[in-house]
C-alpha positions in Angstrom: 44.7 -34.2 -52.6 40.6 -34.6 -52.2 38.9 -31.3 -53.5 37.3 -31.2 -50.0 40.6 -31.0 -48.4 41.7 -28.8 -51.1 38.9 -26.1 -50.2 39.5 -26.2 -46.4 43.3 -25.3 -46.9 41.9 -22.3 -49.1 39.5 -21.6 -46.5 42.5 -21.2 -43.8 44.8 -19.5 -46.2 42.0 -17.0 -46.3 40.9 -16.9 -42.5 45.0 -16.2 -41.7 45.3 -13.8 -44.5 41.8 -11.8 -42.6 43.7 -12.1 -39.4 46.5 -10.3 -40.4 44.8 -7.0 -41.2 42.1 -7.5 -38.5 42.7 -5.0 -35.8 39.3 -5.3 -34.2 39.4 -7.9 -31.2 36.1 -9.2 -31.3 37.3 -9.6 -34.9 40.2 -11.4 -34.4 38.4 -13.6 -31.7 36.0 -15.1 -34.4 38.6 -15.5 -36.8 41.1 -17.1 -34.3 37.9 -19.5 -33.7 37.3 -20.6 -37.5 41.0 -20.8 -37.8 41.4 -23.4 -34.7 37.8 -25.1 -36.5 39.3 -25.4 -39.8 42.9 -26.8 -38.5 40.7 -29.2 -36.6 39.1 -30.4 -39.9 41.9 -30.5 -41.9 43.9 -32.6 -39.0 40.9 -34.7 -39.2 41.0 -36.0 -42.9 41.9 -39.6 -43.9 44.7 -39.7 -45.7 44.9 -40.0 -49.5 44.6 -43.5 -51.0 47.8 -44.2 -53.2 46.8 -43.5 -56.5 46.6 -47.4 -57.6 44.2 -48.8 -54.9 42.1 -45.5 -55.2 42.0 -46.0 -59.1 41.3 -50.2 -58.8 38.0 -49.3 -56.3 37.1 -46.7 -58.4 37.0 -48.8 -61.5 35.7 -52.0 -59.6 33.0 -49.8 -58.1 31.5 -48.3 -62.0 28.9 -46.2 -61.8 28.7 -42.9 -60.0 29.4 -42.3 -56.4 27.3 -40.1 -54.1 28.4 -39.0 -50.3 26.1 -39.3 -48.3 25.9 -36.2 -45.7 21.7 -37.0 -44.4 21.6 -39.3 -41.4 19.9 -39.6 -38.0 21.6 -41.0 -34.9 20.1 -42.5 -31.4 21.7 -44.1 -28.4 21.2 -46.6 -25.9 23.5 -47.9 -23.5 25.6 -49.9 -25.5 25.4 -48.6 -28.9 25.3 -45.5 -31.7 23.0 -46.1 -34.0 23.4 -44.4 -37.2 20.1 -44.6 -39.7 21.3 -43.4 -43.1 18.2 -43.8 -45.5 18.4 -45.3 -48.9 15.6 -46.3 -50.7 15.4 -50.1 -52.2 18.6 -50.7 -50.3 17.2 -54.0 -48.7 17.0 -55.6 -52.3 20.7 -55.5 -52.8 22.9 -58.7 -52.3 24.4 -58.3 -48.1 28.1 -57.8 -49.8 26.9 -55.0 -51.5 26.1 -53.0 -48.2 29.9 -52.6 -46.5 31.1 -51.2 -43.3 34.4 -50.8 -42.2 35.1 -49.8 -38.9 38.0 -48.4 -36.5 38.0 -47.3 -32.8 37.4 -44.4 -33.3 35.9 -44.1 -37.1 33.6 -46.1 -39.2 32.9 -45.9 -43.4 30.2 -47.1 -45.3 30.2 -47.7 -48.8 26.5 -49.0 -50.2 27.3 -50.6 -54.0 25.5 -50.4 -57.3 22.3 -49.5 -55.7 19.7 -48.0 -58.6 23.2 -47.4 -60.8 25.1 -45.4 -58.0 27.4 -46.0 -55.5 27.1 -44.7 -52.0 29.4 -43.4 -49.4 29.6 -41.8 -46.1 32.8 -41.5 -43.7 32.9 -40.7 -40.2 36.1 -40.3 -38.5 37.6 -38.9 -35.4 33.9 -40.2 -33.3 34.1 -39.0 -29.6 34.5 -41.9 -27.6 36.0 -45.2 -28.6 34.0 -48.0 -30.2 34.6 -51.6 -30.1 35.2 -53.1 -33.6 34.5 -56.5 -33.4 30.8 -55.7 -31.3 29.6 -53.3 -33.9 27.8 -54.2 -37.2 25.4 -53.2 -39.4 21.7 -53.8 -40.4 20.1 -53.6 -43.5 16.0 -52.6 -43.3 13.6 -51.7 -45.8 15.0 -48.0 -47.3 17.4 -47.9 -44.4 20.7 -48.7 -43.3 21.6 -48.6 -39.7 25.2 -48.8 -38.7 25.4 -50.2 -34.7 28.5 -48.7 -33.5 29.1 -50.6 -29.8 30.3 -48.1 -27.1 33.6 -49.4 -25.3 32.1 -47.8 -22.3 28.5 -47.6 -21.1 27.8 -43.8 -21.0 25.7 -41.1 -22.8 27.4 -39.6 -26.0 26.8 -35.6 -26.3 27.6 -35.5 -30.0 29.0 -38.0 -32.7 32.8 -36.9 -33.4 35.3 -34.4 -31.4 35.1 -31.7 -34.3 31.4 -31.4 -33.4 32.1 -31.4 -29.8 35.0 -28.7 -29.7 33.2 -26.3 -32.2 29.9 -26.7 -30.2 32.8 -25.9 -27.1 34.0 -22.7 -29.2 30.2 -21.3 -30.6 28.7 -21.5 -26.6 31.8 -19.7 -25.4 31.6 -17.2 -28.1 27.9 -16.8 -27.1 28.4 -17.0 -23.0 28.8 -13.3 -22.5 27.6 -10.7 -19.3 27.9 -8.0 -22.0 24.5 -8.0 -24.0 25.6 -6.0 -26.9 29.0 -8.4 -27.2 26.7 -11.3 -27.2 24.1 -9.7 -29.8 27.4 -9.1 -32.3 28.9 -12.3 -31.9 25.2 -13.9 -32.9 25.1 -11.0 -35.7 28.4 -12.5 -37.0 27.3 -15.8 -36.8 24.3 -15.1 -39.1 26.2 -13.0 -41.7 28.7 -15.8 -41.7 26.1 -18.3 -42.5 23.7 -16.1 -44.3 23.0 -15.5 -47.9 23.4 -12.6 -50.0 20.0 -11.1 -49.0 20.9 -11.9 -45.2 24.3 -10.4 -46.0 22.3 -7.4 -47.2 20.1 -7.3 -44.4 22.9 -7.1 -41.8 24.7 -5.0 -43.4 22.5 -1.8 -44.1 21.3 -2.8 -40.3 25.4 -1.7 -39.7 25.5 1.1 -41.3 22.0 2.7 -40.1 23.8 1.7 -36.4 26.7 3.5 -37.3 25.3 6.7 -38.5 23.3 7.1 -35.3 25.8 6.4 -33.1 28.0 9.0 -34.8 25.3 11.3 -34.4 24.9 10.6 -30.5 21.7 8.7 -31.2 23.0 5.7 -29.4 25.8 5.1 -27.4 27.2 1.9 -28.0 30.2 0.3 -29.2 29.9 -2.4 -32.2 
């Protein structure tokens, strides 16, 4: 099992474990939300390579491998275009710049380029693609994978996961109650926060609590 997988399960181990002593329904709302996000994610996943083939590309491949996670993406009518930059890429042989695509995933694997290898996987993409239209192009310090649309229209996103947990934050957000909209965005922030914005929030909490219990404000968070 990848690590990456491996820390998503923990993640909605945790998130269940939370939901179980939550009592709080704006609580349990979030929670309910990460928990669909991270089942989404883990559903997602490619399966695992058996151990032989993943061992023979690992040792063909030598080197170390990096993931890539920094792109750019445009549209036109007919195509995704995915820019990944990588510098010195156009002096490697063609083979060495791969691309394997599905209908509805592509992977890029970039060899021996300055000693490292390079990767980057997307699956589960929005819309369907057609494979045999799609390619990719190798310019100076940039790759750019041309992913043809099966039908001509205008992508909002790149996969579904983006899509649906866009979907999830907006209805979070969408709210007639301004104090429920400003604690779901308060919750978003801690969530994503570091320790000193976890700190921030925090004695921000407990200064709103001690006023409310002292009829300063009367509000419910």
């Amino acid at each position: 099992i990848s690590y990456f997988l491996n820390q998503l399960q923990k993640d909605l181990e945790e998130v269940k474990e939370l939901l179980t002593k939550a009592t709080r329904k704006r609580l349990r709302d979030v929670l309910m939300t990460e928990k669909h996000k991270l089942e989404l994610e883990i559903k997602n996943q490619p399966p695992p390579k058996p151990k032989e083939t993943a061992e023979e590309e690992k040792s063909s491949l030598g080197g170390y491998t990096v993931k890539i996670n920094n792109y750019g993406w445009d549209q036109s009518d007919k195509f995704i275009k995915i820019y990944i930059s990588l510098n010195g890429v156009q002096k490697l042989p063609a083979e060495n710049v791969q691309v394997n695509f599905t209908e509805r995933s592509f992977d890029l694997l970039v060899k021996n380029l300055n000693g490292k290898n390079y990767t980057m996987t997307f699956n589960n993409l929005l819309k369907p693609i057609a494979v045999e239209g799609s390619s990719r192009k190798i310019k100076t310090d940039t790759v750019l994978v041309m992913c043809r649309k099966k039908r001509e229209e205008k992508w909002e996103c790149l996969t579904q996961v983006e899509k649906e947990s866009k979907e999830k934050e907006k209805a979070a957000y969408d709210t007639s109650d301004p104090s429920e909209g400003l604690m779901n965005l308060l919750k978003k922030m801690y969530a994503e926060g570091d320790d000193e914005m976890k700190r921030t929030i925090n004695k921000a909490w407990v200064e709103s609590r001690e006023k409310q219990s002292k009829g300063d404000i009367p509000m419910d968070i």
